[in-house]
Biotite code that builds the C-alpha atoms (Angstrom):
import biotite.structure as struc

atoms = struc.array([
    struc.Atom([-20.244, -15.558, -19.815], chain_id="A", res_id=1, res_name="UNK", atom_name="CA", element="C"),
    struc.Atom([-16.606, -16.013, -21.038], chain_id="A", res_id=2, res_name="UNK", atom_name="CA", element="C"),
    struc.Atom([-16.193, -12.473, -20.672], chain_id="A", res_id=3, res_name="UNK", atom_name="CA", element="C"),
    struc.Atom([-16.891, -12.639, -17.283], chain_id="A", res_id=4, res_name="UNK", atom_name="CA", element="C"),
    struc.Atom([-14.176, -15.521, -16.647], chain_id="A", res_id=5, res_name="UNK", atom_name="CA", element="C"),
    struc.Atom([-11.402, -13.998, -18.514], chain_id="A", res_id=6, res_name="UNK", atom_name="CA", element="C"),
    struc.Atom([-11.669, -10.724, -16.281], chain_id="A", res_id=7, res_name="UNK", atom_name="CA", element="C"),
    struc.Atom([-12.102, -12.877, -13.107], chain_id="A", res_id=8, res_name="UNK", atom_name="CA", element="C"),
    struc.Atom([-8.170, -14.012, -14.336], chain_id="A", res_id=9, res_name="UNK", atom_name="CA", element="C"),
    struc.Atom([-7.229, -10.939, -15.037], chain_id="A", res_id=10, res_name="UNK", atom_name="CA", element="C"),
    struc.Atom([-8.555, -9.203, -11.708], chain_id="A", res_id=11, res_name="UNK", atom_name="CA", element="C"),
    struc.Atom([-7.005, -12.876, -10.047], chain_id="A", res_id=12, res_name="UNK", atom_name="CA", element="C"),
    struc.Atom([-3.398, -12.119, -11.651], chain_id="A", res_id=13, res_name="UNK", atom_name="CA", element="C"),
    struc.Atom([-3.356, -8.778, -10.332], chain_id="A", res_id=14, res_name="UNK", atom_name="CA", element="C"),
    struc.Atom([-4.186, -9.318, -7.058], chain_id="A", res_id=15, res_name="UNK", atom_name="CA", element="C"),
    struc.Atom([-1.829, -12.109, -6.836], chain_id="A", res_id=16, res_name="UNK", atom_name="CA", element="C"),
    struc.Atom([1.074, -9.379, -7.821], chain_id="A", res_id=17, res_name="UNK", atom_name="CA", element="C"),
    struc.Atom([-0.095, -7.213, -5.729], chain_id="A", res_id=18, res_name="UNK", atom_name="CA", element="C"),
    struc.Atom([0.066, -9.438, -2.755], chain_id="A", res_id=19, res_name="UNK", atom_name="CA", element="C"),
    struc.Atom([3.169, -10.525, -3.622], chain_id="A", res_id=20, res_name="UNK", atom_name="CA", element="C"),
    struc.Atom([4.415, -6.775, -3.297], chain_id="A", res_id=21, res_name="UNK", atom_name="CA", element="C"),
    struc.Atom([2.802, -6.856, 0.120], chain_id="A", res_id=22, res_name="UNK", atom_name="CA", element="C"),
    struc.Atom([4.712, -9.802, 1.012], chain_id="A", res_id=23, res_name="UNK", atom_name="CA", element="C"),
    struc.Atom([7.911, -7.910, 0.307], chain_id="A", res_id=24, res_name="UNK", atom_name="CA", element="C"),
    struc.Atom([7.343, -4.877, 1.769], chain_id="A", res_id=25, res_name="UNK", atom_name="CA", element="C"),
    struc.Atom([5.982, -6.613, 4.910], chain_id="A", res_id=26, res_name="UNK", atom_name="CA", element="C"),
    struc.Atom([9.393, -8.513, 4.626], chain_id="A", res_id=27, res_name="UNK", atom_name="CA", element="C"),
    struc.Atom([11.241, -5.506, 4.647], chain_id="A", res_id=28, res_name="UNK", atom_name="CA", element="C"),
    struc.Atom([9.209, -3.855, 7.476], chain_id="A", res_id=29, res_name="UNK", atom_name="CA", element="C"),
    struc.Atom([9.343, -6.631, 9.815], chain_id="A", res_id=30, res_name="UNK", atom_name="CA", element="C"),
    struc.Atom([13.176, -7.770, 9.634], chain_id="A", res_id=31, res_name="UNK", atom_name="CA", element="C"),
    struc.Atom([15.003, -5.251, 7.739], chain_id="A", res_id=32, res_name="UNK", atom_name="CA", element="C"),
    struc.Atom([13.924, -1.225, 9.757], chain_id="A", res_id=33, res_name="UNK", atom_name="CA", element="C"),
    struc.Atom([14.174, -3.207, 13.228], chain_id="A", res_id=34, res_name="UNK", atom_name="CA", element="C"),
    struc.Atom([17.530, -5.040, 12.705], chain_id="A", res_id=35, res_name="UNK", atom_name="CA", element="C"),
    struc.Atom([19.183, -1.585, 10.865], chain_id="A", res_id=36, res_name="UNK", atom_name="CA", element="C"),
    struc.Atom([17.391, 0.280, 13.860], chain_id="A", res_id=37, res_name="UNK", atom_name="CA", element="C"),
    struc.Atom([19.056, -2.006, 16.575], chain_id="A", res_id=38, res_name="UNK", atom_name="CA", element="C"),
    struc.Atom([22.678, -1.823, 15.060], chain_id="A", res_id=39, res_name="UNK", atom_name="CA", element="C"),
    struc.Atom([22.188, 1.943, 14.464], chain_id="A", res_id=40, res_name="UNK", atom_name="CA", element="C"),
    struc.Atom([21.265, 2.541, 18.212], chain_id="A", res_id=41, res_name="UNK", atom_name="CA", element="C"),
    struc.Atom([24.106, -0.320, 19.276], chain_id="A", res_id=42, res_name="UNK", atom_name="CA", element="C"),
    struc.Atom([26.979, 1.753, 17.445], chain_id="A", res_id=43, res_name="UNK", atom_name="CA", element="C"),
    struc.Atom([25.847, 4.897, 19.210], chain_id="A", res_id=44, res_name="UNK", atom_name="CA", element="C"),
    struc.Atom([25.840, 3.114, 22.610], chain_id="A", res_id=45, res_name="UNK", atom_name="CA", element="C"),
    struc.Atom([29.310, 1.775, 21.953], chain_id="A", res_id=46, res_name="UNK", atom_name="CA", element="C"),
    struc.Atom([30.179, 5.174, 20.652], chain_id="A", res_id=47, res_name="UNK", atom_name="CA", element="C"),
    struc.Atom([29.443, 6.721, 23.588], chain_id="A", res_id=48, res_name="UNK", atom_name="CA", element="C"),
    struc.Atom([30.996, 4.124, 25.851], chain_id="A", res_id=49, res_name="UNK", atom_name="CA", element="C"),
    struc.Atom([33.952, 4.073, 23.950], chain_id="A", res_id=50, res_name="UNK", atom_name="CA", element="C"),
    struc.Atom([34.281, 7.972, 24.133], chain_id="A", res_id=51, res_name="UNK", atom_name="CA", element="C"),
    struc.Atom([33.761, 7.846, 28.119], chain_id="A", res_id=52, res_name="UNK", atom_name="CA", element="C"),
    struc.Atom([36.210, 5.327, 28.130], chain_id="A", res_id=53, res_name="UNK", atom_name="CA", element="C"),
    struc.Atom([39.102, 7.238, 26.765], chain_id="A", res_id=54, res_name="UNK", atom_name="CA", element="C"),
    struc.Atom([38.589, 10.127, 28.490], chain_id="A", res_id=55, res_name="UNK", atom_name="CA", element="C"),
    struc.Atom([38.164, 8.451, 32.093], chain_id="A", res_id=56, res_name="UNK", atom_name="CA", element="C"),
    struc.Atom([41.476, 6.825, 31.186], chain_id="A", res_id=57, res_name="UNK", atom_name="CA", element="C"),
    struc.Atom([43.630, 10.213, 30.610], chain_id="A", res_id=58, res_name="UNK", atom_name="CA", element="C"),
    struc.Atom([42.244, 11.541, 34.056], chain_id="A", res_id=59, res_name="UNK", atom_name="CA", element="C"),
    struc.Atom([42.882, 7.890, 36.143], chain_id="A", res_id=60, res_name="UNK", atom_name="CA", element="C"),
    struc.Atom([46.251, 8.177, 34.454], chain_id="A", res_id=61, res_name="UNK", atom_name="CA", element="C"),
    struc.Atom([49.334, 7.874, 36.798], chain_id="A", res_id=62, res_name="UNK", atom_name="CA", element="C"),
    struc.Atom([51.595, 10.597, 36.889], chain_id="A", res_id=63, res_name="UNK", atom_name="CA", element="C"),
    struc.Atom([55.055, 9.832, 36.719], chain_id="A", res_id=64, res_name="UNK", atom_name="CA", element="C"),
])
């Protein structure tokens, strides 16, 4: 019967690590990919606007 209860610990232990590896992956899923995703895409927008920017400037330009 001791048998038993040591390998109950031992399968215990290893679930415990691998939830905690779940837990940190999940972390990483759920803040990390949507906040780098949102800055990514918000640097291209401002890109862009930037670019349009500077270009509808030189043609408003007043010519002297």
């Amino acid at each position: 019967m001791k048998q038993i209860y040591i390998d109950r610990r031992v399968c215990l232990f290893f679930l415990q690590e691998q939830l905690a590896l779940f837990n940190y992956w999940d972390s990483i899923v759920v803040y990390a990919v949507p906040f780098t995703t949102i800055t990514v895409l918000n640097t291209c927008t401002a890109y862009t606007v930037w670019k349009f920017a500077t270009v509808r400037r030189t043609l408003t330009m007043h010519k002297m």
